[in-house]
N, C-alpha and C positions, 0 to 999 in steps of 0.2 A: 512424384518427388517423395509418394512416403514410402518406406521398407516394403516388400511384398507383394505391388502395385505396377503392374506390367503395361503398359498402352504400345497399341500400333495401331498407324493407317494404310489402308491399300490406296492406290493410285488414285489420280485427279480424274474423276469425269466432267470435263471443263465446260462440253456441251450442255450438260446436266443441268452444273453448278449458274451456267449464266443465264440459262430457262427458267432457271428458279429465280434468280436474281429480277430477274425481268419480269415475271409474274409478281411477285411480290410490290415492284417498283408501280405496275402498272395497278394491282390492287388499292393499293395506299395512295395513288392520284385520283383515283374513281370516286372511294370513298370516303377521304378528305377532304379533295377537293372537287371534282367537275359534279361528282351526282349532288353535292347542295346547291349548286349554283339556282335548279331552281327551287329548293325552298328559301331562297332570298331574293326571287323573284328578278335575277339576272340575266341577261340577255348574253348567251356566248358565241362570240363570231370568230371563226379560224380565219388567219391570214397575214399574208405583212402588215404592217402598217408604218404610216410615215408620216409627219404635219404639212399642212398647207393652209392654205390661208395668210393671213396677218397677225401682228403680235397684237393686236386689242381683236381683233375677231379670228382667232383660231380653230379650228379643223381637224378630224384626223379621216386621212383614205387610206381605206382598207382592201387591200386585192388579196379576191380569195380563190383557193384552190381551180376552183372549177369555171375562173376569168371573172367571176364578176367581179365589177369595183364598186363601192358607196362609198361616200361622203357622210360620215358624223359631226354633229354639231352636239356639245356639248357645255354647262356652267363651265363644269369641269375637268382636268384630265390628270388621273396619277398615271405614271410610268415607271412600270417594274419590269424592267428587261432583264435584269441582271445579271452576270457577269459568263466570261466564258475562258479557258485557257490561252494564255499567253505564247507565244513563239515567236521568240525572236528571228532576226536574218543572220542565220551563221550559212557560208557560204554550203552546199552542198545539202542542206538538213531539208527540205521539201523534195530533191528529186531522190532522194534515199528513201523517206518514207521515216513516222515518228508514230509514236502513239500519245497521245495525250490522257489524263486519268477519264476522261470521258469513252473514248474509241480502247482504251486498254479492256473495260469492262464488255467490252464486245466479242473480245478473244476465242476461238472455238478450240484453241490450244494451247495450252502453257509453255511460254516461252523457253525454249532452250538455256537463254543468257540475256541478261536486262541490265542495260545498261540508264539509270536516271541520269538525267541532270535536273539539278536540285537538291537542295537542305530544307526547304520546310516542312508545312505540314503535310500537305498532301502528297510529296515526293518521299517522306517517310510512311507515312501508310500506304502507299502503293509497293514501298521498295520491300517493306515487310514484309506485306500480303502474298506476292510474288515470290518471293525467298519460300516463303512456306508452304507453298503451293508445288513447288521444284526446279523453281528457276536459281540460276546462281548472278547473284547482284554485283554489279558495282553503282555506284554513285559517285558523281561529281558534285563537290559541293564548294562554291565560292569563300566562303571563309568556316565556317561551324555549322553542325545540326541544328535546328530549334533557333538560330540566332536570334529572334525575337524574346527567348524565354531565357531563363538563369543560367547563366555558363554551368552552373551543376546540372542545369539538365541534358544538356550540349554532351555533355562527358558520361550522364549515366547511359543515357542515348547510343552515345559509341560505344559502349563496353559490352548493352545488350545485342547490338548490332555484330561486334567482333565476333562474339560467342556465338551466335547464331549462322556466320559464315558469310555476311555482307561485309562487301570492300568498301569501306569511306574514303574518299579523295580527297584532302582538301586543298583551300587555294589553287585550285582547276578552273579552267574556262572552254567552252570549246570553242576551237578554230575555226574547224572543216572538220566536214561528215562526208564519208563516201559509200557509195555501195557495190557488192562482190557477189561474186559466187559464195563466199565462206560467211556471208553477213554482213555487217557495218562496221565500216573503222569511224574511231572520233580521234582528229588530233586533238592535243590540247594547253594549254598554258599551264602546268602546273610547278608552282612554285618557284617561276621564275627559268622554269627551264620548258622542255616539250615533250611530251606522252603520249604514243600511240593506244589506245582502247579499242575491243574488238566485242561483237555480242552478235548474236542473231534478232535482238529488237533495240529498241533505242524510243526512253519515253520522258517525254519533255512536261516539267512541273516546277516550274522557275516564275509558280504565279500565276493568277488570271489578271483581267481586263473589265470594263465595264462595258456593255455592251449597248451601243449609240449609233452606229454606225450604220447610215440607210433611215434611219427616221428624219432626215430633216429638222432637226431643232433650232439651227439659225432661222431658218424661214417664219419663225415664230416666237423668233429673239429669246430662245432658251440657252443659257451658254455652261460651255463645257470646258474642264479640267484637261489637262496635260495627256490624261491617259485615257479620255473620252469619258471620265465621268459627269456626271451629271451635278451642275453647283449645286446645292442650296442651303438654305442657315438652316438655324438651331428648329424651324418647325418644319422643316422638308420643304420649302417652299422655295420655287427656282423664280428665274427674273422678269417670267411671266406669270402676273399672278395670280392666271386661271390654271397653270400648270405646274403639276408638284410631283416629285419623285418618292419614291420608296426603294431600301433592302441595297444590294451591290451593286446598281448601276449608279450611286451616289457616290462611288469608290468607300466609304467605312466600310467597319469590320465588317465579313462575308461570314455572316452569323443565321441561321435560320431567325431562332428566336427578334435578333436585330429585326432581320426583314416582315416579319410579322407585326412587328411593334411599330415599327415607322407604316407600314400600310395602315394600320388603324389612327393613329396619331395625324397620318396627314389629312383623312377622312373627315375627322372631327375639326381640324384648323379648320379644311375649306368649309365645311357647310356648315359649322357654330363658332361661336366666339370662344373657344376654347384656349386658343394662343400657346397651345402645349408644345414644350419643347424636351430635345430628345435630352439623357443625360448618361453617356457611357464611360463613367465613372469606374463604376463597381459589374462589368462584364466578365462573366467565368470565360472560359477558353480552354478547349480539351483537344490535343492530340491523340487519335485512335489507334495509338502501338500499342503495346504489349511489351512491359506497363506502359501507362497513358501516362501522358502529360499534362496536365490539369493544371490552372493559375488563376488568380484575380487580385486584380488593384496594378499597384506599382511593383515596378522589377527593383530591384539592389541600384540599379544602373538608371532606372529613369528616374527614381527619387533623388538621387544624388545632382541629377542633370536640373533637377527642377529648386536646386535649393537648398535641399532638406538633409538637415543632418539626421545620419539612422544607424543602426545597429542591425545586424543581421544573425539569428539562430538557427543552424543545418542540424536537423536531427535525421541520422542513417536511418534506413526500417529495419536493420539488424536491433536496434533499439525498441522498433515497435511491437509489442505482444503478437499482437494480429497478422501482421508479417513473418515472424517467427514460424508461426501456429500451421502459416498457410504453406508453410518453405520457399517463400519463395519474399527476398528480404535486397532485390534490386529497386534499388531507387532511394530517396530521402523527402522531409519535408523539409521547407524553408518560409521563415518568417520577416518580412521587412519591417523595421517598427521604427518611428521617429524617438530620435536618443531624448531622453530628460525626462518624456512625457508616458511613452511605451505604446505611443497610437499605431496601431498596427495597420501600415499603410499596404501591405501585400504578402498574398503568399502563394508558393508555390510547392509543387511536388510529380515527383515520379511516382508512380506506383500500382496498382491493380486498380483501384477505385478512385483514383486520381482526379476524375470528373465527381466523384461525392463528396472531396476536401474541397474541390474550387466552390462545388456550390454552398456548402457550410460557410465557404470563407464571404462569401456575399451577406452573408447576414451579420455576419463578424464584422465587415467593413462597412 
């Protein structure tokens, strides 16, 4: 972006790019987590597992790879399954063939043409990455980008996306998926009328799930939520109460840091009187585009839903030095503040460093 300053890429080595990915993924499990296991003198067993037993004397059987089955007995039992991509039943969409942000990372080739479904966060960082990589996007999105985040983000969103040559759809649903010699078609509902879409892949990001399914939790009078989440209150604790959950399979935010923070907190309820409870008040939240979308506290739209009369201030980054500086002046910041008083109940923004305003704003709030 400044005078004089030439850049170019040569093509995608995709095989490369996901050897690398994969080495890195499998580095950073080793040596965060499996290689301490034993300096905390942990016992790790590979396998399904499922409960059995009774709800006052519970169980878990473990079948492992190689057939054998045991029986655990435990005080205690946390459960962090946590969560996996969503797919719905659209008529045609399993014998076409989908990718989900999990199996897209698998790719030995960069798609020709990528077709999402999805507006949030992960259907934007996939639909990005992909674009940039050389695929040409479209996206189907049910009503706005980011709809969880500030209609300004919605819009800065689309503007970087225009520019960049991804199709946004919105008020789309799809119908039916078929597949061809030339690729995939999607019908679709868009805006009250019908649209044919064509691509060579098609990657479904309309959300994940919690993941419950095959363990047995009624057997042991553990109960579940609408969408296989996992109940429990304010201390992680489900309606058995030698067994307790952690992280995405409780359905809340799909947060690393969340899921870290409830695995220790439920730790501490069960085995001391600590009584500690969760409080996701003041949670940052970063979408990984380019620029990010960063937030914390309340939106413009939830304060209002909750009561509170507020004021809201948009400052452009054409306004910010450092944006100027950097040329690159896509995006804004935004402040919510309760009127009278000037309590700054949220804020939000687009921008390069988007994820180091959200976490500022944590201390702020």
């Amino acid at each position: 972006r400044f005078p004089g300053v030439a850049t170019s890429a040569g093509p995608v080595d995709m095989p490369a790019l996901i050897q690398g990915k994969a080495a890195l993924v499998e580095s950073m499990r080793s040596e965060k987590y499996v290689d301490l296991a034993a300096d905390y003198g942990w016992t790790m067993i590979s396998g399904d597992a499922s409960f059995t037993g009774t709800q006052n004397a519970p169980l878990l059987r473990v079948a492992s790879p190689d057939g054998t089955v045991r029986t655990i007995e435990a005080g205690h039992y946390l459960v962090a399954t946590g969560a996996a991509p969503w797919v719905p039943s659209v008529p045609g969409l399993a014998e076409a063939g989908y990718l989900t942000s999990t199996t897209a990372m698998e790719l030995d080739e960069v798609p020709e043409s990528l077709l999402v479904l999805g507006g949030g966060y992960v259907a934007l960082e996939m639909a990005q990455l992909f674009s940039r990589l050389g695929s040409r996007v479209t996206m189907l999105v049910r009503s706005r980008l980011a709809s969880q985040e500030e209609p300004e983000a919605s819009k800065a969103l689309a503007g970087v996306f225009a520019d960049e040559g991804i199709r946004v759809v919105r008020r789309a649903m799809a119908d039916s998926v078929a597949s061809g010699p030339d690729g995939i078609s999607v019908t679709a509902s868009v805006a009250g009328g019908e649209e044919v879409f064509r691509a060579s892949h098609i990657l479904v990001a309309l959300g994940r799930r919690p993941v419950t399914e095959g363990l047995d939790l009624d057997a042991v009078g553990v109960k579940i939520g609408a969408t296989g989440e996992i109940l429990v209150d304010s201390r992680l604790a489900t309606s058995n109460p030698r067994i307790w959950a952690a992280g995405d399979v409780t359905g809340h935010r799909e947060f690393v840091y969340v899921a870290a923070a409830h695995g220790a907190m439920a730790v501490d309820n069960a085995f001391t009187d600590a009584l500690a409870e969760v409080d996701y008040r003041h949670l940052p939240r970063v979408t990984f585009t380019s620029p990010a979308i960063g937030s914390v506290g309340m939106t413009e739209k939830e304060a209002v839903a909750a009561g509170i009369r507020c004021e809201c201030r948009v400052l452009p980054l054409e306004y910010v030095p450092r944006a100027v500086v950097n040329r690159d002046t896509r995006g804004f910041i935004k402040v919510v503040a309760e009127l009278g008083t000037g309590r700054i109940l949220g804020i939000s923004a687009v921008a390069k460093d988007a994820g180091e305003i959200a976490a500022a704003g944590v201390y702020i709030l």
